[in-house]
Each structure stands twice: as C-alpha cells, then as structure tokens.
ZADRENZA-244579 format. One record per residue (C-alpha): residue number from 1; x, y, z. Coordinates in nm, 2 decimals. Example, Ala and Ser with C-alpha at 12.3 -4.5 7.8 and 13.67 -1.06 7.14 Angstrom:
<sites>
[site 1; [1.23; -0.45; 0.78]]
[site 2; [1.37; -0.11; 0.71]]
</sites>
This chain:
<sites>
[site 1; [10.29; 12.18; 12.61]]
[site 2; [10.16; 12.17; 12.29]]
[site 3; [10.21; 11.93; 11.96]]
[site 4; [10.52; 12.02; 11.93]]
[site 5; [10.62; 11.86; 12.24]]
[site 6; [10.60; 11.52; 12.13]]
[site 7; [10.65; 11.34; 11.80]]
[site 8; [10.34; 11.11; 11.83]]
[site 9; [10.23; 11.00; 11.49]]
[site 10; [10.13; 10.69; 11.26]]
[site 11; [10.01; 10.40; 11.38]]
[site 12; [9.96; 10.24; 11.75]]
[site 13; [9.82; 9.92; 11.87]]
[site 14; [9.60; 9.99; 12.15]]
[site 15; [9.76; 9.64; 12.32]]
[site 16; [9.52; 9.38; 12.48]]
[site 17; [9.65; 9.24; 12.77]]
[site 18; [9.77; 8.88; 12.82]]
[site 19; [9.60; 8.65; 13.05]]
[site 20; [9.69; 8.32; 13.17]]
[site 21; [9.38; 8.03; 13.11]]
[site 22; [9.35; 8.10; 13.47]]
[site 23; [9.32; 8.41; 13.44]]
[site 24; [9.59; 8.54; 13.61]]
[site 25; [9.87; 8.86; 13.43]]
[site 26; [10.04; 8.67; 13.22]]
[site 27; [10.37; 8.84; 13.22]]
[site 28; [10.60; 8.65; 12.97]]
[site 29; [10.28; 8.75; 12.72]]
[site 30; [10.33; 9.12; 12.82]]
[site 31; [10.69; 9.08; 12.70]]
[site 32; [10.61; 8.91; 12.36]]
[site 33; [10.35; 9.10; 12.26]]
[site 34; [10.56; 9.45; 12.31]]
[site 35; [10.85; 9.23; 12.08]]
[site 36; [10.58; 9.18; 11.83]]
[site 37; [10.49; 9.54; 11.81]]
[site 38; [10.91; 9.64; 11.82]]
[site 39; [10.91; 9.40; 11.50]]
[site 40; [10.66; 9.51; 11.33]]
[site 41; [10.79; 9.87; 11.33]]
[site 42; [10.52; 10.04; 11.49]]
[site 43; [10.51; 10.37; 11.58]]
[site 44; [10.38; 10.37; 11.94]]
[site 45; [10.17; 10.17; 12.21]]
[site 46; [9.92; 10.25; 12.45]]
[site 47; [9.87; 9.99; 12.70]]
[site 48; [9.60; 9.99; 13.00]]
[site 49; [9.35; 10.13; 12.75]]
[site 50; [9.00; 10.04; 12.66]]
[site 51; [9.15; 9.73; 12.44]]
[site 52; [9.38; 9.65; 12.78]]
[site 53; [9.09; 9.55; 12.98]]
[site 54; [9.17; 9.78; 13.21]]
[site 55; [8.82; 9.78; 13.39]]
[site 56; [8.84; 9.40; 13.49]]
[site 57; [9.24; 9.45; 13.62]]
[site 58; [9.31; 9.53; 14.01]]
[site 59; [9.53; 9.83; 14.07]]
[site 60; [9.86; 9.65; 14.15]]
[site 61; [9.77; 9.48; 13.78]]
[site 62; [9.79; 9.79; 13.63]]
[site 63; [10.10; 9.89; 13.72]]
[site 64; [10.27; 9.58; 13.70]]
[site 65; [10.16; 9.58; 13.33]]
[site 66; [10.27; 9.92; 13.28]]
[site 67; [10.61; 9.83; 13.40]]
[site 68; [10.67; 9.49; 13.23]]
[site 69; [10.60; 9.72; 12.96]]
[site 70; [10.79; 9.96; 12.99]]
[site 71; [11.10; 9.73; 12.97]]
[site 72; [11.03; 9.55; 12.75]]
[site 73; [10.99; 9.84; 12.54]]
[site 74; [11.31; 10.03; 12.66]]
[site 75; [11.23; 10.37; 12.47]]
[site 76; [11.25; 10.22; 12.11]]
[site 77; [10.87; 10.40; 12.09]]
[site 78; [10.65; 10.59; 12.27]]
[site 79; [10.47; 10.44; 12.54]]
[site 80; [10.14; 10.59; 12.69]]
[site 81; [9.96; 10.44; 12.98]]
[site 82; [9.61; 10.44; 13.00]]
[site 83; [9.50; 10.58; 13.36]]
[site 84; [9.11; 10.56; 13.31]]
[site 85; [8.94; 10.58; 13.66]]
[site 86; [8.61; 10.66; 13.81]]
[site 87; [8.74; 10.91; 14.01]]
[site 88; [9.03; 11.22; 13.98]]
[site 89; [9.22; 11.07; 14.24]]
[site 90; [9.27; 10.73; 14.15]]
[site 91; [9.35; 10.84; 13.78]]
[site 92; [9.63; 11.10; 13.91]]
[site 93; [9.79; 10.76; 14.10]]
[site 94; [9.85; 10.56; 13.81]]
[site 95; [9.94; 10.86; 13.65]]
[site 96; [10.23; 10.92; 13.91]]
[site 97; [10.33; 10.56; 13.86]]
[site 98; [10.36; 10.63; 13.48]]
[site 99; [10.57; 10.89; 13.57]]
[site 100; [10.82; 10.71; 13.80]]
[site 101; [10.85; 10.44; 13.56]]
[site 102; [10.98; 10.63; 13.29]]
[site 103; [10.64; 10.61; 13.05]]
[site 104; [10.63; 10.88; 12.78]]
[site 105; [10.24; 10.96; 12.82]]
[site 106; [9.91; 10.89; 12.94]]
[site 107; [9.57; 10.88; 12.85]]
[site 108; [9.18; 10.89; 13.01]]
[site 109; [8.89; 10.91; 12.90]]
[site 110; [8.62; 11.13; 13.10]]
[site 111; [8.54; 10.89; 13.44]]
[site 112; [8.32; 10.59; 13.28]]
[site 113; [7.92; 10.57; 13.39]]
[site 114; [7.94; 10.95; 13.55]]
[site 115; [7.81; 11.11; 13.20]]
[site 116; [8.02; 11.47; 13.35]]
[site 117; [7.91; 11.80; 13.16]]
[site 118; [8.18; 11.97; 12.99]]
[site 119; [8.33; 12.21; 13.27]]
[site 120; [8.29; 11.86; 13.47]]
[site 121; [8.55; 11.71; 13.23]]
[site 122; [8.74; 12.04; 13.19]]
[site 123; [8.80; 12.02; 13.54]]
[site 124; [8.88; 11.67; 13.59]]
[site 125; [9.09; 11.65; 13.30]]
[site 126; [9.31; 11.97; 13.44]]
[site 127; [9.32; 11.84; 13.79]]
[site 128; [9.45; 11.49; 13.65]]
[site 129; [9.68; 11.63; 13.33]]
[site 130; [9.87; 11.88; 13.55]]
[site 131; [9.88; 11.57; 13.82]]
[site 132; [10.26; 11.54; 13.68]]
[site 133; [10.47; 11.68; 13.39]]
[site 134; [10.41; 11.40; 13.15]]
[site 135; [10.26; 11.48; 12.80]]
[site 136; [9.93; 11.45; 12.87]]
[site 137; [9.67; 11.21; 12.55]]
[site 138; [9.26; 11.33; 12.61]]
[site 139; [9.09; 11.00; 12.48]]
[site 140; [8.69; 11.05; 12.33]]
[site 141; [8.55; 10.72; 12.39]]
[site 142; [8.18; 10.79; 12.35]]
[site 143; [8.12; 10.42; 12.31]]
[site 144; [8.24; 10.35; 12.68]]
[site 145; [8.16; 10.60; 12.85]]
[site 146; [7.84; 10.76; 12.73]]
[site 147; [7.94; 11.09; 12.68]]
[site 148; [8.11; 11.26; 12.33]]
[site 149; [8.32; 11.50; 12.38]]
[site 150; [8.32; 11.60; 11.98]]
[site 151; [7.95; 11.71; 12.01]]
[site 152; [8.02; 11.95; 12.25]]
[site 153; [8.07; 12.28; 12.10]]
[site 154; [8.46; 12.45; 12.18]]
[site 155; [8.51; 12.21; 12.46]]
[site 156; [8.80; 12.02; 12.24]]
[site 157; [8.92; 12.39; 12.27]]
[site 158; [8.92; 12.40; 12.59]]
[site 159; [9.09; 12.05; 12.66]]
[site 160; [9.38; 12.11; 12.37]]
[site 161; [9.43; 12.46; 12.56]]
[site 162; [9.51; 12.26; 12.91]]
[site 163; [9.90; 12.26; 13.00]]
[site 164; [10.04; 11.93; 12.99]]
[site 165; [9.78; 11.80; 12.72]]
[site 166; [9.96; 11.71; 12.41]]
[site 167; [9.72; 11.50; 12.22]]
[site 168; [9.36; 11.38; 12.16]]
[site 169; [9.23; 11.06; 12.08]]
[site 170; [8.89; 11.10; 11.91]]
[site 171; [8.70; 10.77; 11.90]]
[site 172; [8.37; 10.93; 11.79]]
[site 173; [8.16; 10.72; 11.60]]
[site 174; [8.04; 11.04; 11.40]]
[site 175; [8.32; 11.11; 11.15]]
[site 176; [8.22; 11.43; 11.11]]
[site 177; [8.28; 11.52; 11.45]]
[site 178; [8.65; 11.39; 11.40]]
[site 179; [8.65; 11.61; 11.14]]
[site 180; [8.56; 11.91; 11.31]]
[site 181; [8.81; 11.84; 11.59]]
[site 182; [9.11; 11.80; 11.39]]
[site 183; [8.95; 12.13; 11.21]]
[site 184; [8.98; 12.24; 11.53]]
[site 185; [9.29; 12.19; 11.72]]
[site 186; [9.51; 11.99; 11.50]]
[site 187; [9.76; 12.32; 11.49]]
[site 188; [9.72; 12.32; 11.86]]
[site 189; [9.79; 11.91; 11.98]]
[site 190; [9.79; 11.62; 11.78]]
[site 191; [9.47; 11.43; 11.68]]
[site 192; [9.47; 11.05; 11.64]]
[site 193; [9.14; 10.93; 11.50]]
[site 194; [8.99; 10.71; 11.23]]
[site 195; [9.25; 10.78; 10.98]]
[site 196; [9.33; 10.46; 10.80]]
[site 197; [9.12; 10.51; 10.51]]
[site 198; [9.11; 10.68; 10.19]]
[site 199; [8.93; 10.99; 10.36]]
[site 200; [9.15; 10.99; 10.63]]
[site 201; [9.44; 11.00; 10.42]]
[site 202; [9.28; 11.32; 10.24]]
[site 203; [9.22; 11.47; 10.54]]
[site 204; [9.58; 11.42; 10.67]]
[site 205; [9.70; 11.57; 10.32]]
[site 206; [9.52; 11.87; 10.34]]
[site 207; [9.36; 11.97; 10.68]]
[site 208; [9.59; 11.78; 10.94]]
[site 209; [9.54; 11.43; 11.15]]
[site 210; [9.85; 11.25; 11.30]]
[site 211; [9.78; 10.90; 11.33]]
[site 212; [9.58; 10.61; 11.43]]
[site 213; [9.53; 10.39; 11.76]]
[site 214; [9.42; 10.07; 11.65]]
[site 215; [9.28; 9.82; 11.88]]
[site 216; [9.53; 9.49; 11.92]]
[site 217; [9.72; 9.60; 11.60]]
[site 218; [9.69; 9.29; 11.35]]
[site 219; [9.66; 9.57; 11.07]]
[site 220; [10.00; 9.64; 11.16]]
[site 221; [10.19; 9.51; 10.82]]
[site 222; [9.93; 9.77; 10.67]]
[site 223; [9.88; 10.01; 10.84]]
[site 224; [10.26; 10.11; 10.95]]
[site 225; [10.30; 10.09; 10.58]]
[site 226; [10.05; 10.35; 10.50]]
[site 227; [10.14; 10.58; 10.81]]
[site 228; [10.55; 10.57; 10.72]]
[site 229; [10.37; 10.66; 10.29]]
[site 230; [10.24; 10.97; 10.44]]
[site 231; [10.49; 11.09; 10.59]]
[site 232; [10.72; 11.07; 10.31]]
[site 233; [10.42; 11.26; 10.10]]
[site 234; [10.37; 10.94; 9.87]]
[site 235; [9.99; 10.93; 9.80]]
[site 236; [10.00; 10.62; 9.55]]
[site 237; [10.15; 10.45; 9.81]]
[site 238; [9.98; 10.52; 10.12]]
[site 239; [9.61; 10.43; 9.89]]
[site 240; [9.78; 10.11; 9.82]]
[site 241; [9.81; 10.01; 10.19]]
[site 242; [9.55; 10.17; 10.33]]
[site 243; [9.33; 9.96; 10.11]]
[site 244; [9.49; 9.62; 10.24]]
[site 245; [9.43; 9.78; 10.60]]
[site 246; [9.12; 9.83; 10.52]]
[site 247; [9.03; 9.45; 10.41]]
[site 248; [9.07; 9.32; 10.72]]
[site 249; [8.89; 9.66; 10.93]]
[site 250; [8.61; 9.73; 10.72]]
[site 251; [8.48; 9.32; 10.77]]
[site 252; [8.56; 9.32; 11.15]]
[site 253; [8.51; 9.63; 11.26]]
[site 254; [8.17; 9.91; 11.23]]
[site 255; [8.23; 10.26; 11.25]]
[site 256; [8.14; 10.28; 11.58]]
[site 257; [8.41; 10.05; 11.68]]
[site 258; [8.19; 9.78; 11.73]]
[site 259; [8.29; 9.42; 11.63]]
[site 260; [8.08; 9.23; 11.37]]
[site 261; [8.12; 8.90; 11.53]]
[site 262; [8.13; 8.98; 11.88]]
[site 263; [8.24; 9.22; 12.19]]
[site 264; [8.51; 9.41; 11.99]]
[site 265; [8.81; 9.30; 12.26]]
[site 266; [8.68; 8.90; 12.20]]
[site 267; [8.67; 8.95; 11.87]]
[site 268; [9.02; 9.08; 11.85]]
[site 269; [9.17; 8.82; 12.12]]
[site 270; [9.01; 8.54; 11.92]]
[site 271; [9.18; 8.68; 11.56]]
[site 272; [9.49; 8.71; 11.74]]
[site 273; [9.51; 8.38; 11.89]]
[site 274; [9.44; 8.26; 11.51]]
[site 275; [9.75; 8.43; 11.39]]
[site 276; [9.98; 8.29; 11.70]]
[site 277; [9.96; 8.69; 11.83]]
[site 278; [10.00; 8.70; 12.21]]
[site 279; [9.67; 8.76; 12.38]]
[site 280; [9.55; 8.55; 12.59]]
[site 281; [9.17; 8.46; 12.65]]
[site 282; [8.93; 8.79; 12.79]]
[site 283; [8.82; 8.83; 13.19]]
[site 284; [8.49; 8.86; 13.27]]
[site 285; [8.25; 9.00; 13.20]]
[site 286; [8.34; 8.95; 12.82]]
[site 287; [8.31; 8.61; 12.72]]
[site 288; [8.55; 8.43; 12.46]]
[site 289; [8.44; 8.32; 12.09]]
[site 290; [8.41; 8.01; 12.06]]
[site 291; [8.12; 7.92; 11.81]]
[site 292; [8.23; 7.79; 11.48]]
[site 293; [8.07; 8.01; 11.19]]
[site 294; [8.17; 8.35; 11.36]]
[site 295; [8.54; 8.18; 11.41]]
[site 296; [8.57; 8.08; 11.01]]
[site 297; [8.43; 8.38; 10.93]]
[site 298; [8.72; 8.57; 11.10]]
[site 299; [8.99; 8.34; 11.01]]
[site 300; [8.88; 8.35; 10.63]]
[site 301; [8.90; 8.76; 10.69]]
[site 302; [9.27; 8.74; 10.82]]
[site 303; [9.35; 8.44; 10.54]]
[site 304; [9.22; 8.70; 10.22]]
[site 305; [9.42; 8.97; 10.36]]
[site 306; [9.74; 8.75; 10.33]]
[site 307; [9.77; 8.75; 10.70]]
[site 308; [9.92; 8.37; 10.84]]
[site 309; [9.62; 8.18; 11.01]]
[site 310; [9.83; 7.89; 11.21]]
[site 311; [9.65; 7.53; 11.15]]
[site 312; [9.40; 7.38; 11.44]]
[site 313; [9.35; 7.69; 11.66]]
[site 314; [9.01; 7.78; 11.54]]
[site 315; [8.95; 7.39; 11.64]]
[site 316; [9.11; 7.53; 11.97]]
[site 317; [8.91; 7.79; 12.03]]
[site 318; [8.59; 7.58; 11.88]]
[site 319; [8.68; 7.29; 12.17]]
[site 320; [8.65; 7.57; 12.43]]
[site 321; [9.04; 7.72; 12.49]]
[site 322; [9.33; 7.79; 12.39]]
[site 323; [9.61; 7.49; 12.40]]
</sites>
C-alpha cells in the first residue's frame, strides 16, 4: 500500500469529542459535530485522536464514538479512527473494530509514556498496521508521547516502507524535521503536517506535503479554502486564505501545538462553545476555561477573523458551564 492507495489530502479536523455536563458520550453531539464538518466541506476526519480525548474515554466509549461516527458520516469523506494504546494488543482491537465498522483508516502514535527506540516502534507499528487490511496513518506526536520520530535518522523510511501504511502525520514541533520527512517519503505515503502557512504552501508547490490535521477545525472556512486553491494550482488564492487561517492559528496556537491560553483541547472546546460548535466541556484531568481575560482574549481572536461569536457564552463559560 502506498500513497497511491488512498486520496487523503487537504484539510481535517482532528474532532473533539462531545460530552454531556455530566460527563457522560454525548451522542446527539457526535452526530452534529460530523454535520458541521459535512457542511463545511472538509476533506476528512480523524476522530479518537489526541484532540478526541481518547486517553480519558473507556474502551466501549471508543467504539461507540467511532460508530456514531461513522454513520453519521456515511462515506461522504474519509474517516480514520485513532487506535492509540499503551500496548500492541489493545491498539490492534480497536483497530479490528474500525475495520468491521466500515472506517476508511487508522491512526497511532508510538504507545504514550513507553519512550520505545526506533526498531521498538518499527515493530509495534508492523505488528498493529498489518493487524487488518485497512490503510494504515503513522501519527508523530512528540508532544504526547515523548518521543520524535522525525529526529530519528531513516526511521520514517522504515515506517513509510511498512505494508498497510499509507500516511504519516508529523506533529513535530521542529519544522525542519517535517521538512526532512516529506523530503523523505512524500513519493512513498502521504505526509500531513503543518502546512497551512505561507511556507507550507511553498513546500507543497515544490517538494510535496498533502494536507493538514487540524485540531477541532474552527479554521475550517480557511483552511478548506486554501487546501481546495492548491489543488487547483492557484497560488494567489491559496496566500489569500492561508493568511485568514492563519489569524486565528498563529494567536491560539505555538508551534509546538501548544495553546496560548490554556491546555490546547480546553482551549479549543472553550472557542468552540463560543461559536455554538458542538464540543462539549473536557474530562479530567484537563480542566475547562473559565477565567474572563483568557475567554475575551479568544473570543476577540475568533471575532477579527470574521468568525460568529454567539452573545452571553463567554458569560457562560465565565459563570462556570455551559447552558
């Protein structure tokens, strides 16, 4: 399987998943926030990611998210399920689950806390990509995980070279490391990455890159824009809304995927519940924003960039909830 295999490319909200104020799956949220992303015209979804919470979900959580998904959905876009575990075996299961629910992908990261070397994550990425005959997305998540894979000389060689992998998702705070691993293996699977900028666009127009995966996805009326402008080759274009995309990104977000205000999924869960996005508040152990001066500092962000801030939520979210 190689990139050929798949047309993944543009842009993709990593999607946050929807909790009740008890804290419970809150499944009519699931539903609406996959209509959103349908309506906005974006070009894929990952759910049961990093941005999915999918560390603070129980097993039969996961799945029941990837298949409320998956409906909803319906094969309008790709859909990749995030199967992140601590261990090969419990990654392969949710994997299999993917599988007999009709998902179009998946996606891991290396197992969280272990810090693997690289045949370590050779291995367990081959024992959990050939796990089933879906196309198979290696996520670098050096920020959760504690190990980058782009520093690592050849080993995104190695990965791109497995059977059933089909893409990497490079989440290196270094760019240059991106850099090198669309260098790399872009001819070999496709790369999503930090992309939606003027330098990504130069690097998509002359070395390769595919797309971006974009925690939450309020940049979508940007950022689909810019993705669908180069594609059709338009440069003028894409600069013209990869610039809007990036008044909103470059205030919120560092390049090493931090958030500026708070834990990057609270910060995104709190802009979202300011534009009336379905969200839902975090689980533990992130903790919702709530303090005043961060809040108006986001909802001013999401104002400039023409985005629709709906009246008395950030007094909502000040008073302690959402309503």
């Amino acid at each position: 399987m190689n990139r050929h295999d798949v047309d993944w490319f543009g842009y993709w909200p990593a999607a946050p998943t929807p909790f009740q104020e008890d804290g419970s799956l809150d499944v009519p949220g699931i539903k609406e926030l996959m209509e959103l992303y349908l309506s906005q015209g974006v070009h894929g979804v990952l759910v049961n990611g990093s941005t999915g919470e999918w560390f603070s979900q129980s097993a039969e959580e996961r799945r029941s998210l990837a298949e409320v998904a998956r409906v909803a959905i319906g094969g309008k876009i790709p859909l990749v399920v995030g199967v992140t575990a601590y261990t090969p075996a419990e990654a392969i299961s949710f994997a299999k689950h993917a599988a007999e629910i009709g998902a179009d992908g998946v996606l891991a990261t290396p197992p969280p806390y272990v810090h693997p070397t690289p045949d370590e994550i050779v291995a367990f990425y081959a024992e959990v990509s050939e796990a089933t005959d879906l196309p198979f997305m290696v996520y670098n998540w050096p920020r959760g995980v504690a190990v980058d894979m782009a520093g690592h000389p050849d080993l995104m060689k190695r990965l791109a070279a497995l059977p059933n992998v089909a893409a990497i998702k490079d989440s290196t705070g270094d760019w240059n490391r991106m850099v090198n691993t669309i260098e790399e293996v872009a001819n070999e699977v496709r790369v999503f990455g930090s992309l939606t900028h003027r330098k990504g666009l130069a690097l998509m127009m002359g070395l390769g890159g595919d797309g971006a995966i974009d925690g939450g996805g309020i940049g979508a009326p940007f950022a689909v824009q810019f993705f669908d402008a180069v594609r059709a080759g338009n440069v003028e274009l894409a600069q013209y809304w990869v610039d809007r995309y990036q008044s909103i990104s470059q205030r919120m977000v560092s390049p090493d995927y931090s958030g500026l205000f708070a834990s990057p999924i609270s910060q995104l869960k709190a802009a979202m519940y300011l534009l009336g996005h379905p969200a839902g508040p975090v689980r533990a152990p992130l903790q919702p924003v709530n303090d005043r001066e961060r809040l108006t500092a986001l909802s001013e962000i999401l104002s400039s960039a023409s985005l629709r801030v709906i009246p008395g939520r950030l007094e909502e979210l000040v008073s302690g909830g959402e309503k």
